[in-house]
N, C-alpha and C positions, 0 to 999 in steps of 0.2 A: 745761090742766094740772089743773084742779079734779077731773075726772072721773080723775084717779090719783092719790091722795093718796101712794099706797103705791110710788112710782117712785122718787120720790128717797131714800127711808129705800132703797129695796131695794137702789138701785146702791149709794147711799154703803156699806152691810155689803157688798157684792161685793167693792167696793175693799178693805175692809179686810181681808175673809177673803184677797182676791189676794196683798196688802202681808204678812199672817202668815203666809203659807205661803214668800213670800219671804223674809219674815226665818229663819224656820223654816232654809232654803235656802241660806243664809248662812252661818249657823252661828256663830263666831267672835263676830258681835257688831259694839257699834255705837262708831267710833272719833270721834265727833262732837264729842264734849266736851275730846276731846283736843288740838283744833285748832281749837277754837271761843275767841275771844279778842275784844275791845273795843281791841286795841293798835292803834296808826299806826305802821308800820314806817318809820322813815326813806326807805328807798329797796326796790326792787325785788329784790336780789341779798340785803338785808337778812332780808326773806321768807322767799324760797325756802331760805337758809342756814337761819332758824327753823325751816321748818318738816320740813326734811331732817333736823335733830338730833331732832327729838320722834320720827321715822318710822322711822329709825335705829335710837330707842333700844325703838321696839314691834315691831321686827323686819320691816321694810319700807321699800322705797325709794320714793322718790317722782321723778318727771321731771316734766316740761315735756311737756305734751300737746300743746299749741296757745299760740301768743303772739301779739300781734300789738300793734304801735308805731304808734300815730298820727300821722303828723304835717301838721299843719293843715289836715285833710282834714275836715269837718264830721260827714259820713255815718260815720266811723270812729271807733272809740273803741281806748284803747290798754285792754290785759288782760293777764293768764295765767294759763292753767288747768293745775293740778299734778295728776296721777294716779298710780297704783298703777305701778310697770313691768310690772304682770302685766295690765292692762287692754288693751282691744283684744285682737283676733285678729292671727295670725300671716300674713304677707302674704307669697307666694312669686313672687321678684324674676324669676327665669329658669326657664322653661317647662323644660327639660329636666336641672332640678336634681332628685334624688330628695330627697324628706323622709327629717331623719335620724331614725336609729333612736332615740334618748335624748328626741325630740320639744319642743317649745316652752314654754317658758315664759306665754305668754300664754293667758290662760282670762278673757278678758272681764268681770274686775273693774271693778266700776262708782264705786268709790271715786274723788272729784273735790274739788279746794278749787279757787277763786278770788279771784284777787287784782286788785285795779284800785286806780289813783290816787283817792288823798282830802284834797284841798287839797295839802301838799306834803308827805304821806308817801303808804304805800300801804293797804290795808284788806284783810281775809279772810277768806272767806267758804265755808264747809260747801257743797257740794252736794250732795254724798253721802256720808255717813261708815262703808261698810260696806263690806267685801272678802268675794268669795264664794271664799276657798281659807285656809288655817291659814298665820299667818304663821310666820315663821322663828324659833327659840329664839335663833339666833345667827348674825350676818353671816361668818363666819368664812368663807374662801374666796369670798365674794362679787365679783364684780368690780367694785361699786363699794365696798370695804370693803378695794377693794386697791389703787385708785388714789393716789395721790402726788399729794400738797398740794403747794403752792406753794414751802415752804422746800424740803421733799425732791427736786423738780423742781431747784430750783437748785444742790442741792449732785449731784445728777447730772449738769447740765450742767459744775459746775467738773469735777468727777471724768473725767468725756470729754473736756474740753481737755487736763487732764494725763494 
């Protein structure tokens, strides 16, 4: 490695010019500090509630990409990992369904937090704090901005028993 002094300075500027042109790519910006926190959430559903309200209020939803519950399996650790709903590609379930015209939601936003147990609350964690598409000024007509809470759920159900 002596005989290239100049290999590691070169990649490391490649990375960076690769990383600038991404961010360039991006646009919008970096939501990391938004979701970057030192708290122990009590519980797991505690989390996701948090961090649904801050996503919410920057014009973005957030899911459940991937979860998974340990139990007393060694090899396995329990986790979950929250994303953008517009991350991933669009996955077509039946061969002779035509793509609609109005097209997908998903453009492979790389926006990711995680969460895992830390003694007996939970912990969270940035993986990636940037969306490659303009978020939304306002949920309005969103279908998750149109779902019914729990109190509203119930006064539905009394309302269809009478």
């Amino acid at each position: 490695m002596d005989s290239y002094p100049f290999l590691d300075s070169q990649m490391n500027s490649d990375f960076m010019s690769e990383f600038s042109s991404f961010i360039n790519e991006v646009g919008e910006g970096d939501y990391t500090d938004k979701f970057s926190t030192d708290e122990i959430f009590p519980s797991r559903d505690d989390m996701i509630d948090w961090v649904r309200k801050i996503a919410f209020q920057l014009g973005f939803v957030v899911v459940i990409v991937r979860s998974d519950t340990a139990t007393d399996e060694p090899e396995r650790k329990t986790f979950v990992v929250l994303g953008c709903e517009r991350s991933g590609k669009y996955r077509k379930y039946k061969q002779d369904v035509q793509p609609s015209v109005s097209g997908t939601r998903k453009c492979k936003c790389p926006f990711k937090l995680r969460g895992k147990p830390k003694g007996h609350g939970w912990v969270l964690k940035v993986m990636c704090g940037y969306h490659n598409h303009e978020l939304a000024e306002t949920l309005v007509g969103h279908p998750y901005a149109g779902r019914l809470n729990a109190a509203e759920q119930s006064i539905l159900i009394d309302m269809t028993k009478s």
